[in-house]
C-alpha positions in Angstrom: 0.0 0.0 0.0 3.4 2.1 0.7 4.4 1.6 -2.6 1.3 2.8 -4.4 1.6 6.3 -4.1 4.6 9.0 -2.6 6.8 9.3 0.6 7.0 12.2 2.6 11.1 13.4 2.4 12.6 15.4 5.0 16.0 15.9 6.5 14.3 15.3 9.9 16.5 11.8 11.4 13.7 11.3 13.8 9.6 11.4 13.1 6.9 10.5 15.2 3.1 11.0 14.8 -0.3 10.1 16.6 -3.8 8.6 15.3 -6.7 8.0 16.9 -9.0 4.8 15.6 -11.7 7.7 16.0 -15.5 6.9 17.9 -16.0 9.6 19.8 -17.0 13.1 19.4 -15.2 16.3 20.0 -11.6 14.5 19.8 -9.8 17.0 19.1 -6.9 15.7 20.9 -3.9 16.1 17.5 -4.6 20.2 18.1 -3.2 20.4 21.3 -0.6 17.3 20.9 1.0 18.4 17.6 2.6 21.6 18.9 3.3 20.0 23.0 5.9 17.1 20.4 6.7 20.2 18.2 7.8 22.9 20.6 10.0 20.0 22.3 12.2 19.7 19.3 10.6 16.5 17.8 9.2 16.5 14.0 5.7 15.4 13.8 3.9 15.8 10.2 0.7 15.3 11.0 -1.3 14.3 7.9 -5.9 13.7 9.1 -8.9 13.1 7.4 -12.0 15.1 7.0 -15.1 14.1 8.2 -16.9 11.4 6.6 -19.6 10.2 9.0 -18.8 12.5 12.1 -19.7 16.2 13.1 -15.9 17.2 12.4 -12.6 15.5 11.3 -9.4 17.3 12.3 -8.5 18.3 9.2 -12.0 20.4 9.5 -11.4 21.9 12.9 -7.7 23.0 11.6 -9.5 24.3 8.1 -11.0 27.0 11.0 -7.2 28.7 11.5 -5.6 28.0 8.1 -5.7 26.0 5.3 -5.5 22.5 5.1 -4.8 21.7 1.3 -1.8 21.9 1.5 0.6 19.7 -1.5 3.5 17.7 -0.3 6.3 20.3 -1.3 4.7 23.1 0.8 3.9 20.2 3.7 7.4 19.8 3.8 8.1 23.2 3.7 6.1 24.2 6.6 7.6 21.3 8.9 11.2 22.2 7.4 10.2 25.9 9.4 8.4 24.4 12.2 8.5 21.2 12.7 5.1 20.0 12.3 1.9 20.6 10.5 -1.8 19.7 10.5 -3.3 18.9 7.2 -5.4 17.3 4.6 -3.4 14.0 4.1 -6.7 13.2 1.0 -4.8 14.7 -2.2 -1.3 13.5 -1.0 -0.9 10.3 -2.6 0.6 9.1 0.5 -0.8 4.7 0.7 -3.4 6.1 -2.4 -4.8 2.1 -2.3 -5.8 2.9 1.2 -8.5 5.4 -0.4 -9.7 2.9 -2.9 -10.4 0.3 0.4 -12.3 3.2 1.8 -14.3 4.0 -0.8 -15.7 0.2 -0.8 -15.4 0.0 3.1 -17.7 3.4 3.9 -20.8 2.2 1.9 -21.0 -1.3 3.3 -20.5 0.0 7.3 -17.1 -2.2 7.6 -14.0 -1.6 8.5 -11.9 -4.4 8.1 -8.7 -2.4 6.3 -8.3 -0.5 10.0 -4.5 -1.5 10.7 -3.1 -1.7 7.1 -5.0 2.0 6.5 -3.8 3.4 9.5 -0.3 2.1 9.8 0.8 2.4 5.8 0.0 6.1 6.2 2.2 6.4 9.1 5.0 4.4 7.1 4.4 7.0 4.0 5.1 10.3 6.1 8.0 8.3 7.5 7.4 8.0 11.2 9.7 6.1 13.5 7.4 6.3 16.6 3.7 6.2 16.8 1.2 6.4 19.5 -2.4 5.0 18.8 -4.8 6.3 20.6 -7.9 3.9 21.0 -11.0 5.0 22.6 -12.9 3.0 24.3 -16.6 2.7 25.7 -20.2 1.6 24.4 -20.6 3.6 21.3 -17.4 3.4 20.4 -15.9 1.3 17.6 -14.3 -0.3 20.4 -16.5 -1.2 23.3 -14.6 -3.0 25.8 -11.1 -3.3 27.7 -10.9 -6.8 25.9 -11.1 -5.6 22.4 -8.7 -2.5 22.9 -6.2 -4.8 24.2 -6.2 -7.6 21.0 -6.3 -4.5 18.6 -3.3 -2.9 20.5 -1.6 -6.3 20.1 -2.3 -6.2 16.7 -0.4 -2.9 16.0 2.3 -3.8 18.2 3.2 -6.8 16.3 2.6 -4.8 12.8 4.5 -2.4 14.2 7.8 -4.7 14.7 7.3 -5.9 11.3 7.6 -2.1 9.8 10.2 -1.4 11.9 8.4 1.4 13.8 8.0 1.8 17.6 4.3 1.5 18.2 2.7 2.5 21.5 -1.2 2.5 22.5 -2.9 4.3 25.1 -6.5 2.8 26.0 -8.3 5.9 26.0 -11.7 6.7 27.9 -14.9 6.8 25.6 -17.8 6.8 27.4 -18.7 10.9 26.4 -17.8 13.4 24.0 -13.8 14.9 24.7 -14.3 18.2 26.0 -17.3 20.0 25.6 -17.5 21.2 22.1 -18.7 19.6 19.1 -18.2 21.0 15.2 -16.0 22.8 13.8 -15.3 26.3 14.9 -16.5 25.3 18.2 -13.8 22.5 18.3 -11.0 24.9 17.2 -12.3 27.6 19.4 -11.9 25.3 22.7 -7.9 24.1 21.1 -7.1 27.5 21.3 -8.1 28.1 24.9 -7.1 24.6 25.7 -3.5 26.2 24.1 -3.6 28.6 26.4 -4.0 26.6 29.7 -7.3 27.8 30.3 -8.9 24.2 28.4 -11.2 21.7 29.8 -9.5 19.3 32.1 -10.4 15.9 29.8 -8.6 17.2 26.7 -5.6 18.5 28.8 -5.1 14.7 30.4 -5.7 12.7 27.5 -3.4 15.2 25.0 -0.6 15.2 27.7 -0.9 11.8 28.1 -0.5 10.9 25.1 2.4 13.1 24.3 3.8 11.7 27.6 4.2 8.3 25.8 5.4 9.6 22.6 8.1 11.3 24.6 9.1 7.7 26.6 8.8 6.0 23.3 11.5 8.4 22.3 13.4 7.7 25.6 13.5 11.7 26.0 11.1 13.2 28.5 10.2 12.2 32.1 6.5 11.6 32.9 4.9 15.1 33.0 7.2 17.3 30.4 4.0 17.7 28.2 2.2 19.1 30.8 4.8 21.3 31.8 5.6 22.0 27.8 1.4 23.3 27.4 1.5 25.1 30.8 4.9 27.1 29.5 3.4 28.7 26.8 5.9 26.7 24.1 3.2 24.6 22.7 0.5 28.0 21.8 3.7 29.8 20.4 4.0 26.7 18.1 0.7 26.4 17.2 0.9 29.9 16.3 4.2 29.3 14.1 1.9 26.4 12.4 -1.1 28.4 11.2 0.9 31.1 10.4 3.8 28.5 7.6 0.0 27.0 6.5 -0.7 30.4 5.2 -3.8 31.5 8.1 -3.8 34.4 10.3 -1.0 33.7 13.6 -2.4 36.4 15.9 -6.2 34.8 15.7 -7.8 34.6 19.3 -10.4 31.8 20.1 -12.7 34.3 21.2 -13.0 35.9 17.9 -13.7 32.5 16.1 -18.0 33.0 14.9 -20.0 30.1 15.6 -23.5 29.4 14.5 -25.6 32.3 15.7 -28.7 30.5 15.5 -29.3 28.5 18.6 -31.2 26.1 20.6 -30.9 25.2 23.9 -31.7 21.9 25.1 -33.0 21.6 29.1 -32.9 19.2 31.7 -36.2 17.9 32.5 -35.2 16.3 35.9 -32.8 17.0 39.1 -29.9 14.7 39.8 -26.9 13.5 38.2 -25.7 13.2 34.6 -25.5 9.1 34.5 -25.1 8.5 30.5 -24.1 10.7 27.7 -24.9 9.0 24.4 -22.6 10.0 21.7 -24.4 8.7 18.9 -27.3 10.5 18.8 -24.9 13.8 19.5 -23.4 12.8 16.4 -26.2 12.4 14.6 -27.7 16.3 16.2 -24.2 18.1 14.9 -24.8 16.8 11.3 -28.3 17.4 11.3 -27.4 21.1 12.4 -25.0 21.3 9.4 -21.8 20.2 10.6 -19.4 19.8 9.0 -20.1 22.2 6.0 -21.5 24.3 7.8 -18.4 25.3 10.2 -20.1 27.1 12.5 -22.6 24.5 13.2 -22.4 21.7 16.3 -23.1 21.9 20.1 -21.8 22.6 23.2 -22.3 20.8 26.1 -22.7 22.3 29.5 -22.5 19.0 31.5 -20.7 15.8 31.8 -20.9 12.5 33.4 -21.5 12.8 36.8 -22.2 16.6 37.0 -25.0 17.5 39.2 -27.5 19.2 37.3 -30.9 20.9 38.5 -34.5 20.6 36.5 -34.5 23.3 33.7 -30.8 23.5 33.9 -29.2 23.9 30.6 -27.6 20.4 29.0 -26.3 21.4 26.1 -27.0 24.2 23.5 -27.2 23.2 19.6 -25.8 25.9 16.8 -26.4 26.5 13.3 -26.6 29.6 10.6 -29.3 27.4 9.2 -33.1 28.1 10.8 -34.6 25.2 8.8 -31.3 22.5 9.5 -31.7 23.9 13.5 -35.0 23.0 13.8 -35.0 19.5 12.9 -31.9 19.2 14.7 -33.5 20.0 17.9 -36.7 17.6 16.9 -33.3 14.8 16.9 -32.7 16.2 19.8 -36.1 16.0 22.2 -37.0 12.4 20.7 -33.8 11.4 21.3 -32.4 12.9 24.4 -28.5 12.0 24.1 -27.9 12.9 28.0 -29.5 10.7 31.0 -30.4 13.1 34.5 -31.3 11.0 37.6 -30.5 10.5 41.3 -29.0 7.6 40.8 -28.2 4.5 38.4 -30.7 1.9 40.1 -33.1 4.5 40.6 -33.4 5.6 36.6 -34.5 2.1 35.2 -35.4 3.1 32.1 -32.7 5.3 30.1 -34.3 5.9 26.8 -37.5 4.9 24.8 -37.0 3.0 21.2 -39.6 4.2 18.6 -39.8 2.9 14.8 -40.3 6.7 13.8 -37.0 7.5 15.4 -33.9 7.9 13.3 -31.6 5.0 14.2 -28.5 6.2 16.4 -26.0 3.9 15.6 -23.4 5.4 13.7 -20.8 3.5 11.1 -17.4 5.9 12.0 -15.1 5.7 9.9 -11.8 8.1 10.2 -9.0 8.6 8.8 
């Protein structure tokens, strides 16, 4: 699959990158990563998809600060100034057959190509050290401890065979990562996640992440990535990104416009948050307009295990669509993708199944 299509060349002796097998919403994990493994001296070419069945692929939440289509001369351009890059791998050429297993695997809901897709990218851009991140949780594509384990196995071993360093961190997938979903809103909450003022999920699981790409690489102690984000060094490359990739480096997250029509979705009970469903969240950002429509998504205001008061706000729906924000907040009241009660035993009944209904289960498939 390499040896279809183009290699990425740089002088660089050392590359590493990230992926995520994908399942969950809001991951928007590579945007804070990326410039953490940048800003500490490390080259990290990170190619992404765009969105084919979820609200927002990374390559969509970058498009927000700068542009993604980028070829491969000016890809290795950019990381020639700064290191790193986050872009539209699509019109690369990099594993080319992997697009032709795609294009048979997204119509049919399988995803049997997962490993050789993943992994012959990596070997394209020329990566030495990998971390995969696999979420993990019931509406993931991976749904237990179990599974997560044999596929981690899987690209260890595939990993020896390349001659690439593979590591895997078992990820937690039971709710959308941070609380933003879409586009803009995705890139908006990077930037202040950049900035140290993030929500504390995204903070763990990118640090983490970067944590053991940096022990792969035998050159940080546990922590550095934290201390890396918290320093500043990681916004400042970021900043140096956007700028090589031809978008505006002084941009504030503030100042990033979001859909201004709205619909606020309320709790109709006291208690806890018990369950967050991510597929019908999923399925409430594309009906909004998401991806195409940038602006367009939710924001939560609650999480698992948040105590939450009747009439409380769960989570508010965007659009610049009246027509597409209407029927998704009709998703959105039939479905109701967060659970309030007082306590697990005492909320038997977590959702009602209608024929009428749009089904929630969602074929995600990322790359």
């Amino acid at each position: 699959m390499v040896e279809t299509g183009k290699r990425f060349k740089t002088l660089k002796k050392i590359i590493c990158d990230k992926h995520s097998i994908g399942g969950i919403p809001g991951d928007k994990t590579s945007m804070v990563l990326v410039p953490i493994i940048a800003a500490s001296g490390f080259t990290i070419p990170k190619t992404s998809s765009k969105a084919i069945t979820s609200p927002c692929g990374t390559a969509e939440r970058m498009e927000v600060l700068t542009p993604v289509d980028l070829s491969l001369d000016e890809i290795e351009e950019v990381v020639k100034k700064t290191n790193a890059c986050l872009v539209w791998g699509g019109a690369l050429d990099l594993a080319p057959a992997d697009d032709e297993f795609i294009k048979v695997e997204y119509p049919l809901g399988i995803d049997p190509m997962l490993l050789p897709s993943i992994m012959s990218k990596k070997k394209a851009i020329g990566a030495k050290y990998v971390v995969i991140d696999i979420p993990t949780g019931r509406e993931t594509k991976i749904t237990n401890i179990g599974k997560a384990h044999e596929l981690a196995e899987d690209f260890l071993e595939l990993g020896k065979r390349l001659n690439m360093h593979i590591a895997c961190g078992v990820t937690f997938g039971e709710q959308p990562l941070g609380y933003c979903i879409g586009p803009s809103l995705e890139a908006r909450e990077a930037l202040f996640t950049l900035q140290g003022k993030g929500p504390r999920d995204l903070i763990q699981k990118a640090t983490m992440l970067a944590d053991i790409l940096f022990n792969e690489m035998g050159a940080r102690n546990h922590g550095a990535a934290l201390q890396v984000l918290k320093s500043g060094k990681a916004e400042k490359k970021m900043r140096e990104i956007i700028e090589a990739q031809g978008g505006d480096s002084e941009i504030k997250p503030e100042n990033i416009e979001v859909g201004d029509k709205i619909f606020k979705v309320k709790s109709d009970a006291e208690g806890r948050v018990l369950w967050i469903k991510n597929s019908p969240l999923v399925l409430i950002a594309r009906e909004a307009g998401a991806p195409r429509d940038k602006g367009a998504g939710i924001h939560l205001k609650v999480k698992m295990g948040d105590q939450v008061k009747k009439g409380d706000i769960l989570f508010t729906v965007h659009s610049n669509n009246y027509i597409r924000l209407s029927d998704a907040s009709k998703i959105a009241e039939e479905l109701k993708p967060i659970v309030v009660g007082k306590k697990f035993e005492e909320k038997m009944l977590l959702e009602k199944i209608f024929a009428e209904i749009p089904s929630s289960k969602i074929f995600m498939l990322e790359r």
